[in-house]
C-alpha positions as CSV (number, residue, x, y, z in Angstrom):
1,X,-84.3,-11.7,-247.1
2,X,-85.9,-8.4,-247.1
3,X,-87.3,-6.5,-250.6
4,X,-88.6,-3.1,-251.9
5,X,-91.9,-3.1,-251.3
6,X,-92.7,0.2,-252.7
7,X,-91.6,2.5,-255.6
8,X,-89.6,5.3,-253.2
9,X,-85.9,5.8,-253.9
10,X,-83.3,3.9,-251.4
11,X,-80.1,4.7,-250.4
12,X,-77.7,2.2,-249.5
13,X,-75.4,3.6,-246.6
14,X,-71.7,1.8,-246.7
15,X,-70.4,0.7,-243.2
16,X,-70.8,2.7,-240.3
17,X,-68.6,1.1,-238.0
18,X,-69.3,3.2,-234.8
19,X,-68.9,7.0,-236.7
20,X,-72.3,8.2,-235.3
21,X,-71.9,12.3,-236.2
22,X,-70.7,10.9,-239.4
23,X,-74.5,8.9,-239.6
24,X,-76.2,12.1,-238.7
25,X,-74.7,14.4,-241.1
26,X,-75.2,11.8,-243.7
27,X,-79.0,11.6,-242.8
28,X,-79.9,15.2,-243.3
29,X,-78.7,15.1,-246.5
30,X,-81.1,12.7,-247.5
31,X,-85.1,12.3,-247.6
32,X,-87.0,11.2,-244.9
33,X,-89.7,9.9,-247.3
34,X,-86.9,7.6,-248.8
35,X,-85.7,4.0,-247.7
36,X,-82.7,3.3,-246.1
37,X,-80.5,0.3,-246.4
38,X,-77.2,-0.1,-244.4
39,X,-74.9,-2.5,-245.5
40,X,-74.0,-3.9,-242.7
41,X,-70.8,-3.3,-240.2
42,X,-72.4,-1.0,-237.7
43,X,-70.6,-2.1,-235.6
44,X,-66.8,-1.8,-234.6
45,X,-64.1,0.2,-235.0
46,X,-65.8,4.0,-234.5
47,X,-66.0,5.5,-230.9
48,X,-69.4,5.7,-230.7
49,X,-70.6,2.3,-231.6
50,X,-73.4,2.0,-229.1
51,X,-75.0,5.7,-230.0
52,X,-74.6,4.5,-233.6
53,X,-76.3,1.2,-232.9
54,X,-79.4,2.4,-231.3
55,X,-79.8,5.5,-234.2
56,X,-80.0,2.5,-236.9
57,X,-82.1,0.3,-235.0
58,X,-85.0,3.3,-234.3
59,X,-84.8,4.0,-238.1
60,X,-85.2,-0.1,-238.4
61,X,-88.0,0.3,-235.8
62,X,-89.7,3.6,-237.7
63,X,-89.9,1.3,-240.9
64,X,-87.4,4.0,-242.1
65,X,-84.4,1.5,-243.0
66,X,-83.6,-2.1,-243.3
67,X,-79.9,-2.8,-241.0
68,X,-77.9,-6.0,-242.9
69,X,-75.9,-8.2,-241.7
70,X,-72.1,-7.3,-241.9
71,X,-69.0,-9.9,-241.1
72,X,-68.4,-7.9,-238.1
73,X,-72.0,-8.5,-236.9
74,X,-71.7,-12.0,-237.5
75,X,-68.4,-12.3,-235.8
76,X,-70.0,-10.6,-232.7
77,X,-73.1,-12.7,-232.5
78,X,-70.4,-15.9,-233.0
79,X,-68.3,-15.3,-230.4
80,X,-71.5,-14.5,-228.0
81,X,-72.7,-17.6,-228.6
82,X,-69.6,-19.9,-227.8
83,X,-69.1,-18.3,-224.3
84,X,-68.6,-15.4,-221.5
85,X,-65.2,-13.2,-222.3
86,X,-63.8,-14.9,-219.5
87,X,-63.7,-17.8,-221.9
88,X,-63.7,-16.3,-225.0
89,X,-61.0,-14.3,-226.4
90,X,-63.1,-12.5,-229.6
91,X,-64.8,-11.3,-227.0
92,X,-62.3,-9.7,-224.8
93,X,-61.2,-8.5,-228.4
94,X,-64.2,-6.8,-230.0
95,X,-64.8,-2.6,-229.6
96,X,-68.7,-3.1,-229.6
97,X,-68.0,-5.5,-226.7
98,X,-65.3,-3.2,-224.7
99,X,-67.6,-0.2,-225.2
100,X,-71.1,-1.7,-224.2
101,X,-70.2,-4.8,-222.0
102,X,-71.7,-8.0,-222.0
103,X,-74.9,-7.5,-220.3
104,X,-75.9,-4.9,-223.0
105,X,-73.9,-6.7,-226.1
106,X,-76.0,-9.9,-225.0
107,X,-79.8,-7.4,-225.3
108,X,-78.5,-6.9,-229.1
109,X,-77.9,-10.5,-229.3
110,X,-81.1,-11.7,-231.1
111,X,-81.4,-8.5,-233.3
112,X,-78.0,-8.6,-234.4
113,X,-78.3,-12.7,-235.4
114,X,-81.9,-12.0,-237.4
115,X,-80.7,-9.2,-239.8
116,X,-81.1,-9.9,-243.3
117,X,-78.1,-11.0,-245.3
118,X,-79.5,-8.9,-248.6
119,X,-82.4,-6.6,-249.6
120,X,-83.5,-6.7,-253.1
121,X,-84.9,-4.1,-255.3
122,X,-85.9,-3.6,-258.8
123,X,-82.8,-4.5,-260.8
124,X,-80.3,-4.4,-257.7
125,X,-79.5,-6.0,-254.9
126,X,-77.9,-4.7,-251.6
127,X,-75.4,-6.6,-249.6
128,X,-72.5,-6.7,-247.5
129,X,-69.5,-8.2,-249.3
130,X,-71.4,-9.9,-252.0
131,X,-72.1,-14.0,-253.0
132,X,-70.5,-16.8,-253.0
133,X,-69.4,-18.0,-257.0
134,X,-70.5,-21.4,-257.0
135,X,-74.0,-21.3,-254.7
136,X,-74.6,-17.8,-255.4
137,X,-75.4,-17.3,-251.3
138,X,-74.7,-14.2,-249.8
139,X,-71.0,-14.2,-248.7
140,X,-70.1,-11.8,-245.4
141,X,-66.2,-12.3,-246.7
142,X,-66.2,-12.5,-250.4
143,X,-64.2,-10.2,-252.7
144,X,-62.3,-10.9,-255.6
145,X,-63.9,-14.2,-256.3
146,X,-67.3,-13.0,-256.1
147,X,-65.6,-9.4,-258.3
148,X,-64.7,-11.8,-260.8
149,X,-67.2,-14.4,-261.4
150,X,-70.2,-11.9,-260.8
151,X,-72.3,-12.1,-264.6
152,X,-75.0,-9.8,-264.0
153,X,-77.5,-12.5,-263.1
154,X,-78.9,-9.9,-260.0
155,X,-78.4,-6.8,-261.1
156,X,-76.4,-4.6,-260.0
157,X,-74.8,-5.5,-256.8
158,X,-74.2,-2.6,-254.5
159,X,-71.9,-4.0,-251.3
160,X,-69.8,-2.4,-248.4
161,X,-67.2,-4.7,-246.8
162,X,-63.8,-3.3,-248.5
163,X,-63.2,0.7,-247.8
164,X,-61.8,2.6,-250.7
165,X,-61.4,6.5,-252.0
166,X,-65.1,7.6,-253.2
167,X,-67.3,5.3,-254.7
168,X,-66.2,2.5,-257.1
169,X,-67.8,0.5,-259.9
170,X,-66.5,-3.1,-261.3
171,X,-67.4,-4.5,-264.4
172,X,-70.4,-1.5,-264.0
173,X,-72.6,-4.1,-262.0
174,X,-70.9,-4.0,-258.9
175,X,-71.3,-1.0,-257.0
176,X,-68.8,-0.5,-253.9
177,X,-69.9,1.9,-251.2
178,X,-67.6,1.7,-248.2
179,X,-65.7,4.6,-248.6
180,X,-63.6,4.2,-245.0
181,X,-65.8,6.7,-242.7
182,X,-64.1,4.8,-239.8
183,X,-60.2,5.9,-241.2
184,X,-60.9,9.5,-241.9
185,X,-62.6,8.7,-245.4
186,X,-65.9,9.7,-246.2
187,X,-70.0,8.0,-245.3
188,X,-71.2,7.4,-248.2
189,X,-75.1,6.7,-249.3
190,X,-75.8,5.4,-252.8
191,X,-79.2,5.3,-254.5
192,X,-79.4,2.6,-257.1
193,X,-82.3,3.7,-258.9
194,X,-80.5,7.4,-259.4
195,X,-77.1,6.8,-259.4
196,X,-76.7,9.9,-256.9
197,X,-74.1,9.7,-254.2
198,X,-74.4,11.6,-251.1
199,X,-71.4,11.7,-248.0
200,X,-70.3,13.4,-245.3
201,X,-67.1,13.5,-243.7
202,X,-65.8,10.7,-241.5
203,X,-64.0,10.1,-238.4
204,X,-60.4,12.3,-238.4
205,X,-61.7,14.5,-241.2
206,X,-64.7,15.8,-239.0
207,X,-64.5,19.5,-238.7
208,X,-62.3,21.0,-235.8
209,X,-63.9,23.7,-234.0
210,X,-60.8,24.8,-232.5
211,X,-59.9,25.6,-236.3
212,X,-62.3,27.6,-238.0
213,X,-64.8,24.3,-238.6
214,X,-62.0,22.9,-240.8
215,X,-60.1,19.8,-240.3
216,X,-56.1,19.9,-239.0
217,X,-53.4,19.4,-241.5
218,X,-52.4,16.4,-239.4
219,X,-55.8,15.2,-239.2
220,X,-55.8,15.6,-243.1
221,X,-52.4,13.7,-243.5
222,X,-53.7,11.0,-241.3
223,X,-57.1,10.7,-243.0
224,X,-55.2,9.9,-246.5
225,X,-52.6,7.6,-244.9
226,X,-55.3,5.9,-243.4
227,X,-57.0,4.8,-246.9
228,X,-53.7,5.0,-248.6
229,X,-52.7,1.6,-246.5
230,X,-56.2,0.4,-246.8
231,X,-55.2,-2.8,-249.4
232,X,-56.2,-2.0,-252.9
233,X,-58.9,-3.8,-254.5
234,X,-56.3,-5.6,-257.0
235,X,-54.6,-7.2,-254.0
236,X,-57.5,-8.3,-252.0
237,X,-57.4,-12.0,-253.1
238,X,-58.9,-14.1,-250.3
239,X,-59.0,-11.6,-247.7
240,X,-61.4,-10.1,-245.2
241,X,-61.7,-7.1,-243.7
C-alpha cells in the first residue's frame, strides 16, 4: 500500500467516474506542488471515461498523484479476467468497456489490477469505501459496518464509494468525499492535513454556453433529483454502489 513520503499537503479527489472537464476544473484549483490521491472509481458512469483515465494515469506517471483502487475498478479487472464479452456478460455491461473496447480495456488491464487499495499519511488514511470490521482489510464495498465499528485506530479515514450532498463527516473520523460529480453533484478534493475542501461543478451542472455560462433550470432540477434518489447514508446497510 502506498504512503506520504514527504511533508506537502494532499488532496484526496472523491470518484471521478468518467466526468473529465469536471477533473480539469478541479485541478486548477489546486497546487501543482501538492500530492494527489484519487479514491478510486475512475472509471464508469461519466462520458468521458477513457480521456479521464489517461489524465489520472499521466499525473500517476508525473509522480503527481497516487490512483486507488475503486469497486468499479475491481469489477472491471474481474470480469476481464474470467473471459471475452462474448462470454461474459459484465462485460457487455460495463461503460469503460462499451466506450474503449476490449483491445484497449485489456492495455489498462495490469495497471488497473496493481493500484493500491489505500495510501497512508500522517494521522489519516485514504481509501475507497473503507475496512473491513473484523480484519481491518481494506473493503471496496463496505459502509455501514465499517461507519459503525470504525474506533479511530487509523486516523481519520477519508473514503469515496457512497455519493452524497457536500462533504460529510461520521463520528469526526470518517471523512466522505464523493459528492456525486457523475449525477450533477459536485468533484470534490479534500486535504486532510487542512481540512480545506475544494470542487467544481459535475456532470449536468456544468455551465451551458448556450445560457450565459450558467446551468439550465432543467439541468438544475435534474442535478438535485439525481442526489435526492441517491440512498441516504442511514439506509445504506449492506449495500454497494
Amino acid at each position: 500500500m502506498a504512503s506520504s513520503s514527504s511533508s506537502r499537503h494532499h488532496w484526496v479527489i472523491g470518484d471521478v467516474h468518467g466526468c473529465a472537464a469536471s477533473l480539469e476544473a478541479l485541478l486548477d484549483q489546486l497546487p501543482a506542488s501538492d500530492r494527489l490521491i484519487f479514491c478510486g472509481d475512475v472509471i464508469n458512469r461519466g462520458p468521458q471515461i477513457g480521456a479521464t483515465m489517461e489524465r489520472v494515469w499521466d499525473l500517476v506517471d508525473q509522480d503527481r498523484a497516487v490512483w486507488l483502487k475503486g469497486n468499479h475498478e475491481q469489477d472491471l479487472v474481474d470480469a476481464l479476467r474470467l473471459g471475452s464479452w462474448r462470454s461474459q456478460q459484465g462485460l457487455a455491461g460495463c461503460d469503460t468497456f462499451r466506450h474503449l473496447g476490449e483491445r484497449r480495456c485489456r492495455a489498462w488491464l495490469e495497471r488497473l489490477d496493481n493500484l493500491p487499495l489505500a495510501y497512508w499519511g500522517e494521522g489519516w488514511v485514504a481509501t475507497h469505501a473503507g475496512f473491513d470490521p473484523i480484519t481491518w482489510r481494506p473493503d471496496l464495498r463496505v459502509r455501514m459496518a465499517f461507519w459503525q465499528a470504525y474506533d479511530g485506530r487509523f486516523g481519520e479515514v477519508v473514503i469515496g464509494h457512497t455519493p452524497g450532498p457536500g462533504l460529510r463527516k461520521i463520528n469526526g473520523c470518517i471523512a466522505l468525499v464523493d459528492t456525486g460529480a457523475c449525477y450533477g453533484g459536485e468533484l470534490t478534493a479534500y486535504c486532510p492535513e487542512t481540512g480545506q475542501t475544494r470542487t467544481s461543478p459535475g456532470l449536468r451542472s456544468l455551465p451551458d454556453p448556450l445560457r450565459g455560462g450558467l446551468p439550465s433550470l432543467g439541468a438544475r432540477q435534474r442535478s438535485a433529483q439525481a442526489l435526492a434518489d441517491r440512498p441516504c447514508l442511514a439506509t445504506l446497510v449492506g449495500q454497494t454502489s
